[in-house]
C-alpha positions as CSV (number, residue, x, y, z in Angstrom):
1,X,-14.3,16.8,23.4
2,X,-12.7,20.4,23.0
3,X,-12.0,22.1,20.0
4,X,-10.4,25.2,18.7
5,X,-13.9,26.7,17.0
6,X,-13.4,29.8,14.1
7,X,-16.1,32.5,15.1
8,X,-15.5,34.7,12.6
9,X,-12.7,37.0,11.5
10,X,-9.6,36.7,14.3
11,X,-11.8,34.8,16.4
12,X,-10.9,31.1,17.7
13,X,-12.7,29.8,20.8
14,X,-11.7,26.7,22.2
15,X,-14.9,25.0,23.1
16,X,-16.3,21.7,24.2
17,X,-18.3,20.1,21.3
18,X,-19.5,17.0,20.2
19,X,-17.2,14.0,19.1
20,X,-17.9,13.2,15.6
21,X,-20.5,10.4,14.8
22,X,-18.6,7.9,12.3
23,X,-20.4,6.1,9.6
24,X,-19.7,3.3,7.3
25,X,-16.3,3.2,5.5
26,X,-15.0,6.3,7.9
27,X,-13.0,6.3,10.6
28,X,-12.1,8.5,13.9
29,X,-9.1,9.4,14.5
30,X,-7.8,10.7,18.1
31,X,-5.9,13.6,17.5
32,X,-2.0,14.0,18.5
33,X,-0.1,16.3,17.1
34,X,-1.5,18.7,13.9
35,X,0.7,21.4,12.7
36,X,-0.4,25.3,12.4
37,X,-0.6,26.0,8.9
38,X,-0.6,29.4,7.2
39,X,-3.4,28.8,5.0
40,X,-5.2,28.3,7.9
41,X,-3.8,30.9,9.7
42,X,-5.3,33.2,6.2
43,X,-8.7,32.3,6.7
44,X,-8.2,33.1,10.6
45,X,-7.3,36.4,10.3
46,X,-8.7,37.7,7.5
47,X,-12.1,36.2,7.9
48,X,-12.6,34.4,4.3
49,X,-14.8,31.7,5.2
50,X,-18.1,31.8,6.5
51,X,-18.1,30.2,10.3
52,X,-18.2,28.3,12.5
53,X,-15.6,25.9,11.1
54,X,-13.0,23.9,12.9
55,X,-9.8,24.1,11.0
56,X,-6.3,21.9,11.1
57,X,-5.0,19.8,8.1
58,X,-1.6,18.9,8.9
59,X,-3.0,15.7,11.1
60,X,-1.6,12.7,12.8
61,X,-2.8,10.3,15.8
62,X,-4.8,7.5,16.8
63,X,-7.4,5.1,15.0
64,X,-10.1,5.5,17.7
65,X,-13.0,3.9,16.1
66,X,-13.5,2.1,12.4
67,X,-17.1,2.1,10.6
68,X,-18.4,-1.1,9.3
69,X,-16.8,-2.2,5.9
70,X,-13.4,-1.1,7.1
71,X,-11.2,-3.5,6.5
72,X,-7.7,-1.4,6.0
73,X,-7.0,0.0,9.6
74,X,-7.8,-1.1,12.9
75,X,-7.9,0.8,16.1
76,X,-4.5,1.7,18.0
77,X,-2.8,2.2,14.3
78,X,-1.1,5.3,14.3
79,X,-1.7,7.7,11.2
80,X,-1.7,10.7,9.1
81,X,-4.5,11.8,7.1
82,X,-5.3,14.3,4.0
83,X,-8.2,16.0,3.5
84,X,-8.2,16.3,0.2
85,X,-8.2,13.2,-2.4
86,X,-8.9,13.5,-5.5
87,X,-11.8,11.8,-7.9
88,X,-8.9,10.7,-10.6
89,X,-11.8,10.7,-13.4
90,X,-12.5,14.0,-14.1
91,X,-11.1,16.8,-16.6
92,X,-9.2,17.6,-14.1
93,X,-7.2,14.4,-12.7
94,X,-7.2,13.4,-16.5
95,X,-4.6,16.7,-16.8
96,X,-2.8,15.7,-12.9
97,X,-4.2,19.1,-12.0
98,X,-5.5,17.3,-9.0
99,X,-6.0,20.8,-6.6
100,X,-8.7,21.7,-9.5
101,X,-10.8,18.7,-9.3
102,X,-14.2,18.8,-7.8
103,X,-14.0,15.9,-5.2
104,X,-10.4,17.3,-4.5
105,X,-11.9,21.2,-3.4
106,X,-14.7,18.7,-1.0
107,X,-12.8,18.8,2.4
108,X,-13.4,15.3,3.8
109,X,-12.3,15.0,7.5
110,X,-14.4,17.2,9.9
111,X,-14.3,17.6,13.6
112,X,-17.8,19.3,13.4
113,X,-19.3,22.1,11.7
114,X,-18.8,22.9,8.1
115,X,-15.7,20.1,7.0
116,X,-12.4,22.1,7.5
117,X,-9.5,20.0,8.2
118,X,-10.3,19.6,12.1
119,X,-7.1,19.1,13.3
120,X,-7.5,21.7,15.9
121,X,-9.4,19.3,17.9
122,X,-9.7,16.2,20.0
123,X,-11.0,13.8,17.5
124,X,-11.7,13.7,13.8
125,X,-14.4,12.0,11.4
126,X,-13.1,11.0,8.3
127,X,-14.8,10.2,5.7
128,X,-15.3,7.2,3.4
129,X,-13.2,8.3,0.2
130,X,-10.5,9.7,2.1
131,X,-10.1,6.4,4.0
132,X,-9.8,4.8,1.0
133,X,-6.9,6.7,-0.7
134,X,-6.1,9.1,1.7
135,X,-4.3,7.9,5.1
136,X,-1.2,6.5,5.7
137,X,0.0,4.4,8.7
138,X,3.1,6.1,10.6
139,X,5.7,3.0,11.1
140,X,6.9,2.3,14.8
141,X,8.9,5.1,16.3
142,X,7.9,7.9,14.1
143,X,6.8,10.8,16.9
144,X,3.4,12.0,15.7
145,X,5.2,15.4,15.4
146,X,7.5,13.9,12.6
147,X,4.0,12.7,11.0
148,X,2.0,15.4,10.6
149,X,4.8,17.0,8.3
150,X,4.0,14.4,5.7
151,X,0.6,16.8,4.2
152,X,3.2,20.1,3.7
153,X,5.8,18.0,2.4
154,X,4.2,16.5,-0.1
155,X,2.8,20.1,-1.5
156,X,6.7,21.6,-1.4
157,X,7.7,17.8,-3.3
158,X,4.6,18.7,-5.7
159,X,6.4,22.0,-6.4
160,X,9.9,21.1,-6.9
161,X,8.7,18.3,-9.3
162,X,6.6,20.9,-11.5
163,X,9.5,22.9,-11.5
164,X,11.7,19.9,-12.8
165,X,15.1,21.2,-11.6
166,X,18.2,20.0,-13.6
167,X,21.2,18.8,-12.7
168,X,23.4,21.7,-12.6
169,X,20.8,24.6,-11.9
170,X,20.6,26.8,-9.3
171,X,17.8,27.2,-7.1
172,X,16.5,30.6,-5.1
173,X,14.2,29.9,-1.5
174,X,12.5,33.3,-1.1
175,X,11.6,33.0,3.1
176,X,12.7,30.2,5.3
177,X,9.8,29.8,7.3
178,X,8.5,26.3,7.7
179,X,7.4,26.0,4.2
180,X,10.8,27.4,2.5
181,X,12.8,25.2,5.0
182,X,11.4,22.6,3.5
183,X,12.1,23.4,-0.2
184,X,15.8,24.0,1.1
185,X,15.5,20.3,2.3
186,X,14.0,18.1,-0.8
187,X,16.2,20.6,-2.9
188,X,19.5,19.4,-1.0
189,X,17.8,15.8,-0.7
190,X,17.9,16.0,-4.6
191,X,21.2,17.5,-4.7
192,X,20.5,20.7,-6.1
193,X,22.5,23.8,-5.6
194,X,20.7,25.8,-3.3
195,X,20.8,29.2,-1.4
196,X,18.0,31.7,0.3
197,X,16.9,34.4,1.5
198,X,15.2,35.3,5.0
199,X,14.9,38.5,7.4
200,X,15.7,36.6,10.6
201,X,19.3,35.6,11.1
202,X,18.3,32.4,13.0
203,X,16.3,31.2,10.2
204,X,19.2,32.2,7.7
205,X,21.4,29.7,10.4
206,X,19.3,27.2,10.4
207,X,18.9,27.0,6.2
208,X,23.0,26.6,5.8
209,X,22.2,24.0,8.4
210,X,20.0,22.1,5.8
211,X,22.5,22.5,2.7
212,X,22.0,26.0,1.5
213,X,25.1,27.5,0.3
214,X,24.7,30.8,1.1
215,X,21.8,32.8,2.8
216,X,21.0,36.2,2.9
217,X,18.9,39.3,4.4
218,X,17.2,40.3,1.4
219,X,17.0,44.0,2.8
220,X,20.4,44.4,3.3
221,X,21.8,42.6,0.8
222,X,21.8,42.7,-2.6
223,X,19.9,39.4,-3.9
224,X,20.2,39.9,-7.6
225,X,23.9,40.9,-7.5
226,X,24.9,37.6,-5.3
227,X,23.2,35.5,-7.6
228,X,24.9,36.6,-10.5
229,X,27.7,36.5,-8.8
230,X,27.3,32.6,-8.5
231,X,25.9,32.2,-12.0
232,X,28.4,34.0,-14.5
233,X,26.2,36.5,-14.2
234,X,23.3,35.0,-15.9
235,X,20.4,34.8,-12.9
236,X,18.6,31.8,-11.0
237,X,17.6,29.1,-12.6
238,X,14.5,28.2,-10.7
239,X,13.4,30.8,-7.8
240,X,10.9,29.5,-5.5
241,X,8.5,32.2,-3.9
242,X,8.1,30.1,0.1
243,X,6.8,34.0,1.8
244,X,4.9,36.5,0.6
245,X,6.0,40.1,0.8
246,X,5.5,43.0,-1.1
247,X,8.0,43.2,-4.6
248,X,9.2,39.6,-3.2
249,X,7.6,38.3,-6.9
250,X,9.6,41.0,-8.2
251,X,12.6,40.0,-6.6
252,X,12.4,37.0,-8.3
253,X,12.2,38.4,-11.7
254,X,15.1,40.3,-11.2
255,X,17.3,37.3,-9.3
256,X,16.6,35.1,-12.0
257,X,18.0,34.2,-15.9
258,X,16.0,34.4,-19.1
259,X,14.3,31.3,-19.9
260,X,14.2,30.2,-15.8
261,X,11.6,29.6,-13.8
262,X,9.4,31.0,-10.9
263,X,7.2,29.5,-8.5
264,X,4.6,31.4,-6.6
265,X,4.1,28.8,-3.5
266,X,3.1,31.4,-0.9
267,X,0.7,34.0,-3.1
268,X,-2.6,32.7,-1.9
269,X,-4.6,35.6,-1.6
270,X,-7.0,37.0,-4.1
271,X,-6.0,40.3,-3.0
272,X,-2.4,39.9,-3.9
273,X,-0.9,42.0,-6.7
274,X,1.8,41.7,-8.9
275,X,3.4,44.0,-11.4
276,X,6.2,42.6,-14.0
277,X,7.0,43.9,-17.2
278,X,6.0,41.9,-20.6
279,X,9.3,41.8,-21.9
280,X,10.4,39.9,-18.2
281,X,8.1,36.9,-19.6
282,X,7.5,37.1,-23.2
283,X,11.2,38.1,-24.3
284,X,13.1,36.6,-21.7
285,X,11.2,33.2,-21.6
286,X,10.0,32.9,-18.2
287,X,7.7,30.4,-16.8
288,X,6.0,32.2,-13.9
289,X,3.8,29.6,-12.4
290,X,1.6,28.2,-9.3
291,X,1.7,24.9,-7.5
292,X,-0.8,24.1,-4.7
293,X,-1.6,21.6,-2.6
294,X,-1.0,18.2,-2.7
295,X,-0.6,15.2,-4.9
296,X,-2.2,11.8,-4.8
297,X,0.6,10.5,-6.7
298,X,3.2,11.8,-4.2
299,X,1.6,10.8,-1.4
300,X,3.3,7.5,-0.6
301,X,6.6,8.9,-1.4
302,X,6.1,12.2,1.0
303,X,5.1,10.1,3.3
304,X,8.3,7.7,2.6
305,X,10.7,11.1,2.8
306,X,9.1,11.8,6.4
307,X,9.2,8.4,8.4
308,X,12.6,7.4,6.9
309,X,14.1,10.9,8.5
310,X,16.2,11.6,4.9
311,X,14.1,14.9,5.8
312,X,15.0,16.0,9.5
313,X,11.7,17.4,9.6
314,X,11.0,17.9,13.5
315,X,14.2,19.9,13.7
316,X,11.4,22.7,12.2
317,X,9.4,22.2,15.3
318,X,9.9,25.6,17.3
319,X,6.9,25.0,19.9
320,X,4.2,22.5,20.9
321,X,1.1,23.9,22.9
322,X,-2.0,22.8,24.4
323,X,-4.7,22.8,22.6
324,X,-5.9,24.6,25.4
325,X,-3.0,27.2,24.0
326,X,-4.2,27.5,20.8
327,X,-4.7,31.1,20.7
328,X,-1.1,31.4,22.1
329,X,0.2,29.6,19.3
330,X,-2.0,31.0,16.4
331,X,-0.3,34.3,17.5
332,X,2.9,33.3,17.2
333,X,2.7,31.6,13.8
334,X,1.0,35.1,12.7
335,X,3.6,36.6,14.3
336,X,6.9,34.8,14.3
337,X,10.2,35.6,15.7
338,X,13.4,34.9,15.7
339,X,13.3,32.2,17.9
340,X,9.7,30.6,16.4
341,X,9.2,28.5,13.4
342,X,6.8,25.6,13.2
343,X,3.9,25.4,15.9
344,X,2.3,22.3,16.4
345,X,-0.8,21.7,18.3
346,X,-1.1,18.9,20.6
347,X,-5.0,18.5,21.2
348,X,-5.0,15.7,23.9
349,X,-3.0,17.9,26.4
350,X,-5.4,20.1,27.9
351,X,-4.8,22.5,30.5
């Protein structure tokens, strides 16, 4: 089969490799549609895992072959797949601080290579405890595009529940990629007054589209000053942090109330900084916190938001390439434009 290979930092061959041998319990799954994710895209460019790795999370396609002992899917069903699940025993699970458990950080569908997702390949192995608890069938007439949203819903749904928005509050979307276009969706979904902030007008267009009140160019408008505006001059309520940017954390701070809350969604990086005084958290009673990954107990209900279509999730879909294209499409989810917003990868067209 052919795969999209990591060889180090900013390197991605696409290469022919071995299919995946399946064992008992697992499963293979032919590979449709898998979205380009930016976590992905992190490791990719800035080299912070070892390779060679095969990456791609955001997964949906074909039962092609079911190990003995499987009893709950049969090939032809059409699925989507996580590659995390959770042990639900540990310290961890006990707490629903599932991302922290040790059997959640053990990646558990491979395409070869160290386990990374795999996504970005022809076929995927996946193993025995994710088969159990972590794939879901796509009903009849979902487009495997509309699936493999179901994985980056769920972590934005995780979010906005930890957050626990009132009736009543208003809420701040810091970027309107694909990942802050979906906030603006469950938020509206949930009926939840809404507006955000982008640096491309299109995306800004598109955000009203999905319920945001208002949207704005952070550098030419003043964020802080619009939001009080809207608030009797009190600040955000919740402000969720979908891009990361330099003094966008601080942006927050300053767009929101005492006693509100902020959530860092996009501040993966170790080598991230932030700077906010004491008195922004301690006096004024913020809760500045992180949400990441997904959630086994959202799962089915992620899953529910997507195939139903109360989420008009492949409206987000900008471009679908080859996998032969990969490279093409890596670059432009590094790079977007006005005119880009979710790439998904389609591994059985091959040019």
């Amino acid at each position: 089969m052919f795969a999209a290979v990591y060889r180090g930092k900013q390197k991605v061959d696409v290469e022919s490799v071995a299919v995946p041998a399946i064992g008992a319990g697992e499963i293979l799954i032919r590979v449709e549609s898998c979205g380009i994710c930016h976590t992905d895209l992190k490791k990719i460019e800035y080299g912070l895992l070892e390779p060679p790795r095969i990456f791609g999370h955001e997964t949906a396609g074909v039962v092609a072959a079911v190990g003995e002992g499987v009893t709950k899917f049969q090939i032809n069903d059409h699925v989507i797949v996580f590659h995390h699940i959770p042990c639900e025993n540990c310290f961890y699970c006990q707490r629903k601080l599932f991302a922290q458990c040790p059997v959640y950080k053990k990646v558990g569908v491979t395409a070869g290579f160290e386990p990374a997702g795999g996504g970005f390949a022809q076929y995927v192995r996946v193993m025995d405890w994710i088969v159990e608890k972590g794939v879901e069938k796509i009903p009849a007439g979902v487009s495997f595009d509309t699936a493999c949203f179901v994985e980056p819903v769920n972590t934005c749904l995780k979010g906005v529940v930890q957050s626990d928005p009132q009736p009543g509050d208003l809420c701040v979307v810091m970027g309107q990629g694909p990942i802050g276009m979906l906030f603006t969706m469950i938020l509206k979904q949930r009926g939840l007054r809404t507006v955000t902030t982008d640096t491309m007008p299109e995306r800004r267009a598109l955000s009203l589209e999905f319920g945001a009140e208002q949207s704005w160019d952070p550098r030419s408008v003043d964020v802080t000053a619009e939001v009080k505006k809207l608030t009797g001059d009190r600040g955000a309520d919740i402000v969720f942090v979908a891009a990361s940017a330099p003094g966008i954390v601080e942006q927050a701070v300053r767009s929101s109330r005492p006693g509100s809350k902020i959530l860092l969604f996009a501040q993966t990086s170790d080598k991230e900084r932030i700077e906010m005084s004491g008195k922004d958290i301690c006096m004024d009673e913020r809760i500045v916190f992180g949400s990441y990954s997904a959630s086994l107990e959202l799962q089915h209900e992620s899953a529910r938001l997507v195939f139903s279509g109360e989420l008009p999730v492949e409206r987000l879909v900008s471009h679908r390439v080859a996998l032969s294209e990969i490279i093409r499409g890596i670059d432009m989810a590094l790079h977007p434009s006005d005119g880009s917003l979710k790439i998904v990868v389609r591994p059985q067209e091959f040019s």
